[in-house]
N, CA, C and O atoms as CSV, one atom per row, in Angstrom:
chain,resi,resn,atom,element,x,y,z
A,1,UNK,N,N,-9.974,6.753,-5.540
A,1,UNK,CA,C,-9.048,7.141,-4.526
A,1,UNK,C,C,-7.724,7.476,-5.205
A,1,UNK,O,O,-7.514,6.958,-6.302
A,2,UNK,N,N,-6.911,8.196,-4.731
A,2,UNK,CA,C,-5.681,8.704,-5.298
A,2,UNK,C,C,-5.080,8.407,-4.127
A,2,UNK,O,O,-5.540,8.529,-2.992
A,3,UNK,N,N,-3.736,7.901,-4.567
A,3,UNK,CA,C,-2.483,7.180,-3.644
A,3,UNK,C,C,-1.766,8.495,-4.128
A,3,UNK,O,O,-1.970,8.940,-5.258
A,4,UNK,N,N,-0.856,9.143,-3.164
A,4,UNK,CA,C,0.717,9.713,-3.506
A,4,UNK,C,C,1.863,9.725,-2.916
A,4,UNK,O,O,2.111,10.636,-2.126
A,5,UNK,N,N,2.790,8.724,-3.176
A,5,UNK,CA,C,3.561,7.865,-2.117
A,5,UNK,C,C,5.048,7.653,-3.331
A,5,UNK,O,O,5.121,7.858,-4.542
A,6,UNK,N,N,5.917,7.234,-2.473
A,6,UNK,CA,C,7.115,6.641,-3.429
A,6,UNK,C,C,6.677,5.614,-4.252
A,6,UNK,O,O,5.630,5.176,-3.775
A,7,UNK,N,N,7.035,4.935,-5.419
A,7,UNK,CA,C,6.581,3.731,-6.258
A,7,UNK,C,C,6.395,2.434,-5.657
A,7,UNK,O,O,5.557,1.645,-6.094
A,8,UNK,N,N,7.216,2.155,-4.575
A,8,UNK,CA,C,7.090,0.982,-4.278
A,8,UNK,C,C,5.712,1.494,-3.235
A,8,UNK,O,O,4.691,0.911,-3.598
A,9,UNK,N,N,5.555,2.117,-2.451
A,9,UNK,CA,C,4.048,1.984,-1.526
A,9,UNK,C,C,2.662,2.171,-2.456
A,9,UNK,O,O,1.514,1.790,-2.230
A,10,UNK,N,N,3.274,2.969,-3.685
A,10,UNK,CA,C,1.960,2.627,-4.419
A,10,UNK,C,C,1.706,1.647,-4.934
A,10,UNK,O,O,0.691,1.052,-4.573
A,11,UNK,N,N,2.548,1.103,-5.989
A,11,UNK,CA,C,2.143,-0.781,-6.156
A,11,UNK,C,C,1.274,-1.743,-5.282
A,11,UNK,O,O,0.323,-2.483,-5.533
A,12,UNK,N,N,2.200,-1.340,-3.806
A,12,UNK,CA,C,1.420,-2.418,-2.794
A,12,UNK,C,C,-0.330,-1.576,-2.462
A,12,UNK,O,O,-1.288,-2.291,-2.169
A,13,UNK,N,N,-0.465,-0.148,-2.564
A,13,UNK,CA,C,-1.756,0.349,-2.054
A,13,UNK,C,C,-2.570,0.222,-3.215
A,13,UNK,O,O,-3.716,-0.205,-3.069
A,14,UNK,N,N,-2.116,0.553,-4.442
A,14,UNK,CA,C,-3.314,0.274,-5.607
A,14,UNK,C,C,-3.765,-1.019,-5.878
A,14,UNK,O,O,-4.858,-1.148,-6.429
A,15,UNK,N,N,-2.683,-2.613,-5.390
A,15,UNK,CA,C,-2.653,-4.145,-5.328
A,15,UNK,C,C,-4.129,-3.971,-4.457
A,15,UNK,O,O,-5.173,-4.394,-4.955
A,16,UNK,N,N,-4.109,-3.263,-3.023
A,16,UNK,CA,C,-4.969,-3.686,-2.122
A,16,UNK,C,C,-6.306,-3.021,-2.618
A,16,UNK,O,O,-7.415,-3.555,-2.646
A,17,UNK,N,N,-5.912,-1.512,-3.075
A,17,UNK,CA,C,-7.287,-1.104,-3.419
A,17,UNK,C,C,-8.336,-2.006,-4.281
A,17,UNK,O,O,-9.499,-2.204,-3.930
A,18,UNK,N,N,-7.675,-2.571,-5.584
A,18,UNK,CA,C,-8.175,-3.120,-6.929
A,18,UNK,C,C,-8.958,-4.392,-5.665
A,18,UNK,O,O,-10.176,-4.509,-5.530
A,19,UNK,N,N,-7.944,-5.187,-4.898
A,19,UNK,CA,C,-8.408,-6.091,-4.439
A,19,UNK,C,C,-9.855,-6.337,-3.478
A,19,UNK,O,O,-10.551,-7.332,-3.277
A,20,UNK,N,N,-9.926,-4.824,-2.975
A,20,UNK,CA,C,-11.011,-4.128,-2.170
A,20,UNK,C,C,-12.440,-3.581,-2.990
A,20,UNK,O,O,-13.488,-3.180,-2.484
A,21,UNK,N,N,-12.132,-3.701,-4.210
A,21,UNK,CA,C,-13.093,-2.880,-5.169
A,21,UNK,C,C,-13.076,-1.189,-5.124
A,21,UNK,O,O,-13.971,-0.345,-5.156
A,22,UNK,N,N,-11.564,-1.123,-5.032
A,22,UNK,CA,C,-11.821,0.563,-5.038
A,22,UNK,C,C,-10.907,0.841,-6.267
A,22,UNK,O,O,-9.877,0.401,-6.778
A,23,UNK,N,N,-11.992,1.968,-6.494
A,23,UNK,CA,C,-11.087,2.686,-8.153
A,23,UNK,C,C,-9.917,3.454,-7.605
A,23,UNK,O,O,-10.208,4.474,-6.980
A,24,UNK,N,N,-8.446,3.098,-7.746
A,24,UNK,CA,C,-7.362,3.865,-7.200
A,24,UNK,C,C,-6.315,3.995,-8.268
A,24,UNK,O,O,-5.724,3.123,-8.904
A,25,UNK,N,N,-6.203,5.824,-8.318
A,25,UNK,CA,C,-4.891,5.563,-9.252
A,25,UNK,C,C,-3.603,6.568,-7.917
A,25,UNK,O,O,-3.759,7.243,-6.900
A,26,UNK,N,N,-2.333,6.061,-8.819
A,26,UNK,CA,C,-1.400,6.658,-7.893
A,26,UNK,C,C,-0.468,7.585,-8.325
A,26,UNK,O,O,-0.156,7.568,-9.516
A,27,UNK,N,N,-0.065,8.232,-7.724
A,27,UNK,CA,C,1.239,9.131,-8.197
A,27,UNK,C,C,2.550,8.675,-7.405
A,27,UNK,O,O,2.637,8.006,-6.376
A,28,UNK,N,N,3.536,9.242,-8.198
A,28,UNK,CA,C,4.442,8.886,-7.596
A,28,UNK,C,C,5.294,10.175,-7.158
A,28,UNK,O,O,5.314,11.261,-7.736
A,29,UNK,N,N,6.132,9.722,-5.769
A,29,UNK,CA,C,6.602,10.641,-5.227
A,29,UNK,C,C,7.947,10.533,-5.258
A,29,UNK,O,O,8.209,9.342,-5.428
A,30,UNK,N,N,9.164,11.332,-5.159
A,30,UNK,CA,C,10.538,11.128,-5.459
A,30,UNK,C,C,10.755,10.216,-5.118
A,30,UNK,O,O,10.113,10.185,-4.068
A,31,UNK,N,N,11.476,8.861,-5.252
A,31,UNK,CA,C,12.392,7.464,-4.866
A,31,UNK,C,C,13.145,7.899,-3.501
A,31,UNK,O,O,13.341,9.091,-3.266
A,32,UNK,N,N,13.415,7.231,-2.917
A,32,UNK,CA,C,14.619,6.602,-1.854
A,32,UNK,C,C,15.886,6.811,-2.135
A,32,UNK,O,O,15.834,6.789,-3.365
A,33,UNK,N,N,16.997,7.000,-1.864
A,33,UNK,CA,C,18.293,6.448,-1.988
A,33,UNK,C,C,18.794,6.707,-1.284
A,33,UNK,O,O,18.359,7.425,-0.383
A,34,UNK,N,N,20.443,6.064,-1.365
A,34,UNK,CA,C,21.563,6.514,-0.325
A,34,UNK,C,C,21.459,5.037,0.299
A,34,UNK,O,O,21.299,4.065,-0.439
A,35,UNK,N,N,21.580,4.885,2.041
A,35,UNK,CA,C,21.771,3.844,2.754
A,35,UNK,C,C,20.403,4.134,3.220
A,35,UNK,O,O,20.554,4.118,4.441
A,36,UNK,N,N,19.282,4.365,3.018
A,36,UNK,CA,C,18.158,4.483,3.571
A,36,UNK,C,C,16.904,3.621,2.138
A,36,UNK,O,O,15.810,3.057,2.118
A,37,UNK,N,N,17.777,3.948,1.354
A,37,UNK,CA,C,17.122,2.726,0.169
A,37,UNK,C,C,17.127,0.887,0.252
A,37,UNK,O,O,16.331,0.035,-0.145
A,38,UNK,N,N,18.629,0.819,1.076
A,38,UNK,CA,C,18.507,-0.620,1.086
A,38,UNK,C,C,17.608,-0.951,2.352
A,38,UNK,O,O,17.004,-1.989,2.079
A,39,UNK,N,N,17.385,-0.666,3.170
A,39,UNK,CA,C,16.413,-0.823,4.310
A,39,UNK,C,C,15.024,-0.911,3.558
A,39,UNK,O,O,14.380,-1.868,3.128
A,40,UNK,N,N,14.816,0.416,3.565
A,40,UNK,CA,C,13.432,0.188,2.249
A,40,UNK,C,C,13.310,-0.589,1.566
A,40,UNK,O,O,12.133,-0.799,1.272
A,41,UNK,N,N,14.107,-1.275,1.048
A,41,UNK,CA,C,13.442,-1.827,-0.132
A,41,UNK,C,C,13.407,-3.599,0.718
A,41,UNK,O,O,12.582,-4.481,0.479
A,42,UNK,N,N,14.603,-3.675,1.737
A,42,UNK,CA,C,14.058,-4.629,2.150
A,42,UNK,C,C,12.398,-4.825,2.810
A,42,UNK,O,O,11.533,-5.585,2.374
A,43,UNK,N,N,12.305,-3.976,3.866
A,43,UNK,CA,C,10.922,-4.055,4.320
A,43,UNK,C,C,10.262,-4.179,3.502
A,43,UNK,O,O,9.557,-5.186,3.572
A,44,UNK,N,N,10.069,-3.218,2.186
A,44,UNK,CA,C,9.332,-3.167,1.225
A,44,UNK,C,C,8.647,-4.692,0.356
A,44,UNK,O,O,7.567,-4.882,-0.202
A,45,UNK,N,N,9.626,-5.413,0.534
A,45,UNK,CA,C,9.768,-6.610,0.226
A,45,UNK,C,C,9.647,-7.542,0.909
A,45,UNK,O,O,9.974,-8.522,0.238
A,46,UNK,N,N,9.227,-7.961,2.334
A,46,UNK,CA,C,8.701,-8.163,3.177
A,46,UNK,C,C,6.762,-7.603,3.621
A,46,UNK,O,O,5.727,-8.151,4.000
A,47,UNK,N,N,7.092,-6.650,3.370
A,47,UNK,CA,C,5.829,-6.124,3.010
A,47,UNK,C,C,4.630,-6.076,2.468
A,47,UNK,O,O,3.569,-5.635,2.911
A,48,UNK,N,N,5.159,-7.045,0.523
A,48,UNK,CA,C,4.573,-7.508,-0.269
A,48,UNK,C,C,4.213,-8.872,0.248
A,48,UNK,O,O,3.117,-9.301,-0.112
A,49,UNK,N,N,5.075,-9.751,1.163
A,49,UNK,CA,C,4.634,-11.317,1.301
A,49,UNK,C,C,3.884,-10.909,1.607
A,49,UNK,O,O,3.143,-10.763,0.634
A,50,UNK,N,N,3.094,-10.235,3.144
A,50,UNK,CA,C,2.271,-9.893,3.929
A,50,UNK,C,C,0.937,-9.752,3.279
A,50,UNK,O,O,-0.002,-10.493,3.572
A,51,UNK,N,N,0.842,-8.608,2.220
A,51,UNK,CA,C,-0.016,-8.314,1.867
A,51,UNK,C,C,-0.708,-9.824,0.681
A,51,UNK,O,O,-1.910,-9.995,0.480
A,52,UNK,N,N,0.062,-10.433,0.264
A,52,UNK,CA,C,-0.205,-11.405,-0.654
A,52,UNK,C,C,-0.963,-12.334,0.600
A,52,UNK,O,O,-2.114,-12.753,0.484
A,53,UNK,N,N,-0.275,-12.526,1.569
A,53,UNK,CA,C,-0.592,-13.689,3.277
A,53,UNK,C,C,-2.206,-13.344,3.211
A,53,UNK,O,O,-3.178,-14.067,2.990
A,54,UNK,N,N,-2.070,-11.781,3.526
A,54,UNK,CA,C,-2.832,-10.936,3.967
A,54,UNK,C,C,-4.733,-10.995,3.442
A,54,UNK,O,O,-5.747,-11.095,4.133
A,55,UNK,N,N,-4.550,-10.888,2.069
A,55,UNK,CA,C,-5.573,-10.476,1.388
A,55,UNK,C,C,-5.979,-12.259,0.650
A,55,UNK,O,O,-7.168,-12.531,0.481
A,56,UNK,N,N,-5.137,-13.077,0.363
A,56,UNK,CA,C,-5.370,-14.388,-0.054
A,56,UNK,C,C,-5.465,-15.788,0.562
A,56,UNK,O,O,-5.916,-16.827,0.079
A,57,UNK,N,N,-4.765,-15.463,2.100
A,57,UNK,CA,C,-4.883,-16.648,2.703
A,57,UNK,C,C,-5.394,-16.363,4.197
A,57,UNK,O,O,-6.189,-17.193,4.637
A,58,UNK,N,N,-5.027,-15.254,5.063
A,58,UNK,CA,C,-5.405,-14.842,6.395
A,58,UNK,C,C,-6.451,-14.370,5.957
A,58,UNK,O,O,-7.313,-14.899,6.657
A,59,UNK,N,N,-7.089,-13.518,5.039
A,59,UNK,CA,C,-7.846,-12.902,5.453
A,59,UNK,C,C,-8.362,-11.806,6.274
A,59,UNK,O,O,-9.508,-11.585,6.665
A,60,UNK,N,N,-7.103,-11.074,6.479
A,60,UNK,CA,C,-6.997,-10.177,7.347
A,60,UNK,C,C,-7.630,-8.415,7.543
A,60,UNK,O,O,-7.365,-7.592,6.667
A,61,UNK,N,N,-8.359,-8.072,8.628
A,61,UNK,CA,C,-9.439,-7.712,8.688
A,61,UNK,C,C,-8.696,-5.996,9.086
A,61,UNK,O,O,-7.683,-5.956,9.784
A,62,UNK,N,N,-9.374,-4.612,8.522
A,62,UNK,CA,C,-8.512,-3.802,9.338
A,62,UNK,C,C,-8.637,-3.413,10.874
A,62,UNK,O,O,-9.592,-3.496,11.647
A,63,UNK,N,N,-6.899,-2.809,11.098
A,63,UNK,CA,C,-7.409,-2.996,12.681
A,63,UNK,C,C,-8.351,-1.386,13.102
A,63,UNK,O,O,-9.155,-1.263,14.026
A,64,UNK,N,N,-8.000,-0.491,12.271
A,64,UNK,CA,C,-8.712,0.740,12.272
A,64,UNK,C,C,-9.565,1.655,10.940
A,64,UNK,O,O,-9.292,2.430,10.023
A,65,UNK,N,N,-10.594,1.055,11.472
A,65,UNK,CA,C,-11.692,0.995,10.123
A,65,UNK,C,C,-12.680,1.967,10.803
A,65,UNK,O,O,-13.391,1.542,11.714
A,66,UNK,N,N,-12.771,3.507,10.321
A,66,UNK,CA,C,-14.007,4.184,11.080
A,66,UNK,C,C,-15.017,4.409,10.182
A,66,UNK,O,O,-15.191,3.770,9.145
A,67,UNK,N,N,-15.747,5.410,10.624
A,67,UNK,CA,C,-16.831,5.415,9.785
A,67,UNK,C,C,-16.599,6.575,8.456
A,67,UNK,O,O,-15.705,7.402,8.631
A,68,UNK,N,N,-17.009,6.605,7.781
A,68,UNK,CA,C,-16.548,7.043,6.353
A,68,UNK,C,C,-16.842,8.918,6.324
A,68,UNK,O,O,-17.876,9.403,6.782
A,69,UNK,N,N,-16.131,9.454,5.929
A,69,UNK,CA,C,-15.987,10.685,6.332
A,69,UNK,C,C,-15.666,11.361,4.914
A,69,UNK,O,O,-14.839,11.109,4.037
A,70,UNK,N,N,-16.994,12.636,5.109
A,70,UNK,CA,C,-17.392,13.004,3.972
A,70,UNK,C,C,-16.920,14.113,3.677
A,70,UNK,O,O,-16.997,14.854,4.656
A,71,UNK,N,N,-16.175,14.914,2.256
A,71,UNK,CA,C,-15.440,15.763,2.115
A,71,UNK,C,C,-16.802,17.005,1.571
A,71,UNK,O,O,-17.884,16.849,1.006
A,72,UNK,N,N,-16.301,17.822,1.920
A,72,UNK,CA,C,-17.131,18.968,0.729
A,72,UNK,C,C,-16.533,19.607,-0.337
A,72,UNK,O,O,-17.195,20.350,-1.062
């Protein structure tokens, strides 16, 4: 799978992929800044507890999981 997202959403999507058993690499897409960076990076960081909650202690299941859809 290929991620292409700002750095911080890829960290957290390639964390979940590896954790899922999927081969994922990522690219990165221009950074954030200005007054729209500190917001980001808070959520962003909030974001990471979740996924750590998420995948190691909840167990948490997706809420929209369809059926797998095939490219040509």
């Amino acid at each position: 799978m290929t991620v292409i997202s700002q750095p911080f959403h890829n960290k957290r999507a390639i964390y979940i992929g590896l954790d899922k058993g999927i081969d994922v690499i990522g690219y990165n897409a221009k950074k954030i800044s200005g007054k729209n960076s500190i917001k980001t990076n808070l959520r962003e960081y909030l974001a990471r507890v979740k996924t750590i909650l998420d995948l190691n202690l909840l167990f948490t299941q997706p809420k929209y999981l369809g059926g797998p859809i095939k490219i040509k």
